[in-house]
C-alpha positions in Angstrom: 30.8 25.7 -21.8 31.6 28.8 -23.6 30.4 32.3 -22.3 27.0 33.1 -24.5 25.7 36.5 -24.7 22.0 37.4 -24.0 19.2 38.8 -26.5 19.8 42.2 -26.8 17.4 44.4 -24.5 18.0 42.0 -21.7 17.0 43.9 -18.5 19.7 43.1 -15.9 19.2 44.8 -12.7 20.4 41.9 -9.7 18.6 42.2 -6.7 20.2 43.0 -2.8 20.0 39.1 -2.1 19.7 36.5 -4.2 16.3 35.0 -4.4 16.1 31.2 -3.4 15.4 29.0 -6.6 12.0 27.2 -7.4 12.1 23.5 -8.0 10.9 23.2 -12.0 10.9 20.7 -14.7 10.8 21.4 -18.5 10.1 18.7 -21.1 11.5 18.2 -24.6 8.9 16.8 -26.6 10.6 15.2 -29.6 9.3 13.3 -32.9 10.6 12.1 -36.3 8.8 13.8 -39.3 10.8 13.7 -42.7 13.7 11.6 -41.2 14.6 14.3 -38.7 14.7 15.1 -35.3 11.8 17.9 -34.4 11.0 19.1 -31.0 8.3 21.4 -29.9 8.5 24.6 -28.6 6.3 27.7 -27.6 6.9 31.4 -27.5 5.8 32.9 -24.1 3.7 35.5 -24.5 5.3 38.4 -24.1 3.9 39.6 -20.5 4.9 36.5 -18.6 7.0 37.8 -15.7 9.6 35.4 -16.2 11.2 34.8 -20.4 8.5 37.0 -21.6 8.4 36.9 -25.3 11.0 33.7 -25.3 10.8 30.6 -27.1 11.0 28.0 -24.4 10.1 24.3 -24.0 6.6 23.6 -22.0 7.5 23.0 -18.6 7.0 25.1 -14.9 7.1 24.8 -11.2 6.7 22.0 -9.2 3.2 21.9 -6.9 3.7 20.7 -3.5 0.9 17.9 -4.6 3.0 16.6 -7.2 4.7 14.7 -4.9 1.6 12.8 -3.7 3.1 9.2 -3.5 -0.4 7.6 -4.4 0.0 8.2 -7.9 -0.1 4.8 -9.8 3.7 4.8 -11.5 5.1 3.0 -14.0 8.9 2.8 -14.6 11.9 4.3 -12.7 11.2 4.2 -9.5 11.7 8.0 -7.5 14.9 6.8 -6.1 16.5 6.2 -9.3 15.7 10.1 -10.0 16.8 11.2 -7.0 20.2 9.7 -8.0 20.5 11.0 -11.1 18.9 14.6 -10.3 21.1 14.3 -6.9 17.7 15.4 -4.8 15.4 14.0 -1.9 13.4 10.9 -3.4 10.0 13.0 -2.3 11.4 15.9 -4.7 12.5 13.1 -7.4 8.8 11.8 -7.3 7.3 15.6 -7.6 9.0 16.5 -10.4 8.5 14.1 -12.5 5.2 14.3 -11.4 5.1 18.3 -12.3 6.8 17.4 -15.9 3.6 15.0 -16.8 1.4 17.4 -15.3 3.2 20.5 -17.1 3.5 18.7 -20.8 -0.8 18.4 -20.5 -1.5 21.7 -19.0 0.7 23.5 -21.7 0.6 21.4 -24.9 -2.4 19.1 -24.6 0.3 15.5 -24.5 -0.5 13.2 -21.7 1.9 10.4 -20.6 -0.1 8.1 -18.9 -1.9 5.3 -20.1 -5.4 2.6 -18.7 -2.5 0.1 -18.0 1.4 0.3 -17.5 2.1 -0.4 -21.0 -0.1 2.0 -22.5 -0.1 5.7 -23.3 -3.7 7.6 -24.3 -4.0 7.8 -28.1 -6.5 11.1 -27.8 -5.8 13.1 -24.9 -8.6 15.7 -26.2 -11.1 13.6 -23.7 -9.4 15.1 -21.1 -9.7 18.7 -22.1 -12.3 19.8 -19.4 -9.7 18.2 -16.7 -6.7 20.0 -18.4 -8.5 23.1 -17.2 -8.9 22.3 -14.3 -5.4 21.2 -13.6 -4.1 24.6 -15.0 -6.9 26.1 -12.4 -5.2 23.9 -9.6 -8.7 23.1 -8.7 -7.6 19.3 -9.3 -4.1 17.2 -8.7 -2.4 15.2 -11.3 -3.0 12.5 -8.5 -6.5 13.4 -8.1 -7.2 13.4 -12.4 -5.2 9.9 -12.7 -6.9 8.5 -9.6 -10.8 9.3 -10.7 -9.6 8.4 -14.9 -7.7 4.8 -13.8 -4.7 6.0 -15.4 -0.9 5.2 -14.5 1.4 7.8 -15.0 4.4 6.6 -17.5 7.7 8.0 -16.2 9.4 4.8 -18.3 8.7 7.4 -21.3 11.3 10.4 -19.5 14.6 10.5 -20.0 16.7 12.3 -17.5 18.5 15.0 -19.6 20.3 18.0 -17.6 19.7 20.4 -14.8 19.8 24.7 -14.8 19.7 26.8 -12.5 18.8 30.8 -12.6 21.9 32.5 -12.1 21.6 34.9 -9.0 21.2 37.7 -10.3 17.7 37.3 -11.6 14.8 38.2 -9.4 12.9 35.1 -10.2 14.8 31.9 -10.2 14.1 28.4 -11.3 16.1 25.2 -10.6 15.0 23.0 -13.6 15.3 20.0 -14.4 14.8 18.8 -18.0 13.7 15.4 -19.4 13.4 14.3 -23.0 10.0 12.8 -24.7 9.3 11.1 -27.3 5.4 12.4 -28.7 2.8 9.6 -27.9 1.1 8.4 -31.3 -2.3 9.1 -31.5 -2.1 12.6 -29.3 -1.5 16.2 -30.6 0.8 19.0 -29.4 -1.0 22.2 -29.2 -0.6 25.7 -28.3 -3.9 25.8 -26.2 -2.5 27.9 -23.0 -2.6 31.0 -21.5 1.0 31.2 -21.3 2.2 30.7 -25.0 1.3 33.5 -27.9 2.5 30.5 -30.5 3.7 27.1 -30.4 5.1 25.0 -33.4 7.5 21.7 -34.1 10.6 22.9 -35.8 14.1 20.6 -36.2 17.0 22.0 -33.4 19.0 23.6 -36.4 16.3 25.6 -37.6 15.0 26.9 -34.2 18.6 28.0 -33.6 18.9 29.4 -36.8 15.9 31.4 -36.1 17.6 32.8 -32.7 20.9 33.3 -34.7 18.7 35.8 -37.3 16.9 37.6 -35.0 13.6 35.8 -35.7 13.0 34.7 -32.2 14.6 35.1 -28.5 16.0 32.4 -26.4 17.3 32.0 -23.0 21.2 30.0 -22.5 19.6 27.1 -22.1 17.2 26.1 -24.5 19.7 27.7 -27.1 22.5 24.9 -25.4 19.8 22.1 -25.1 19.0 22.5 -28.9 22.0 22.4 -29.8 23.0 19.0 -28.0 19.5 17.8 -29.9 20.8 18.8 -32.9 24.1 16.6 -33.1 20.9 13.2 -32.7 19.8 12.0 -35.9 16.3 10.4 -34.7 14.5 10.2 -31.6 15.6 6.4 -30.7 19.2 8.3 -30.9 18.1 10.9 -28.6 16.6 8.5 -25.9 19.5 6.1 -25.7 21.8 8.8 -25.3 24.2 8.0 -22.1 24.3 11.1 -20.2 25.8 12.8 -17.4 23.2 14.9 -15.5 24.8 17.7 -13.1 23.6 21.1 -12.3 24.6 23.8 -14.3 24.8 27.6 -12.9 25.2 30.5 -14.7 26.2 33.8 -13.8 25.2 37.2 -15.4 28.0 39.4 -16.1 27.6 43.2 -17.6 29.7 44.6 -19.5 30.1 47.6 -22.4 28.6 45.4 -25.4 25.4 44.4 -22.9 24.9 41.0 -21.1 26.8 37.9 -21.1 26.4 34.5 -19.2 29.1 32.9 -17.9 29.2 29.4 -16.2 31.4 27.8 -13.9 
């Protein structure tokens, strides 16, 4: 990958030792509207401690109870994530787990269904529980369990993997999956976290980072861009990829704050 440079105003002060990263999982929630490829994104709001004010995909840290093995699965097993995130098949489990959980707490989209070939048409029945998830006064086990509801990792697609470079004081190892948007259900910007949310195709979200219009960190701005080159969704999910772990590093120089990557 080529060196990319950071928004301008980029604070960059590394810390004495390298914080240890957080295990995460970020979702790309795709559609077809017009004949085109559109993804949803949100804008944190600005006060967030980590990518304030950045355009991001939903997505956050993994809960120790997402990887509560009673959750009623259907699809790749956690083994077969474990291979292709190269991680323990309790972490494989949990973050998938934490990328369902994550796509309802922050944009209202459930993938789970009554059966193992279904998927909720109106996830706004759940709202009360989607507050309660946020709250971590419930489990994503615990909401399936009491709703009869089997969680649908057949609908994620392994997509890549990022890591914070060391330099930042809070770092994330993320993994990202790709998402088609269940029919029926509605993507919303419903959260605490998000000051906006909206669908937009990959070319014009970049094009709105390329004028100014919005901020976005190396890796959204490189995932959009590998989105952009699919024509449709079905091209997007049948895409053969390579997953490995990407790590950046921050390097200052006179003209500000570029990342470079090994």
């Amino acid at each position: 990958m080529e060196p990319m440079r950071l928004p301008d105003g980029f604070e960059f002060s590394p810390p004495e030792r390298p914080a240890t990263p957080k295990d995460a999982a970020t979702v790309m929630l795709v559609r077809d509207h017009d004949g085109r490829l559109e993804v949803f994104l949100q804008q944190r709001v600005s006060a967030m401690a980590f990518a304030g004010g950045m355009t991001v995909f939903p997505g956050g840290g993994v809960d120790q109870r997402d990887a509560d093995a009673t959750v009623a699965w259907n699809g790749p097993g956690p083994q077969y994530w474990a291979d292709v995130f190269g991680c323990s098949t309790e972490l494989a489990r949990a973050l998938v787990c934490a990328a369902v959980r994550e796509t309802f707490e922050e944009c209202g989209v459930l993938l789970a269904g009554r059966s193992a070939d279904t998927v909720v048409d109106d996830a706004e029945e759940y709202h009360d529980v989607r507050q309660r998830l946020v709250s971590k006064e419930l489990s994503l086990a615990e909401f399936l369990d009491a709703e009869g509801l089997v969680l649908r990792a057949d609908l994620l697609r392994p997509w890549s993997s990022w890591v914070t470079p060391p330099q930042e004081p809070r770092r994330y190892d993320t993994r990202f999956f790709l998402a088609e948007m269940p029919a029926g259900q509605r993507a919303d910007g419903a959260t605490s976290e998000a000051q906006s949310a909206a669908w937009s195709t990959p070319a014009s979200a970049l094009a709105d980072v390329e004028a100014g219009r919005t901020r976005m960190l190396p890796p959204t701005v490189h995932t959009l861009r590998e989105l952009s080159s699919y024509r449709t969704v079905a091209d997007a999910l049948s895409a053969e990829r390579e997953v490995f772990r990407v790590r950046p590093n921050l390097v200052a120089d006179d003209e500000g704050v570029r990342v470079e990557f090994d």
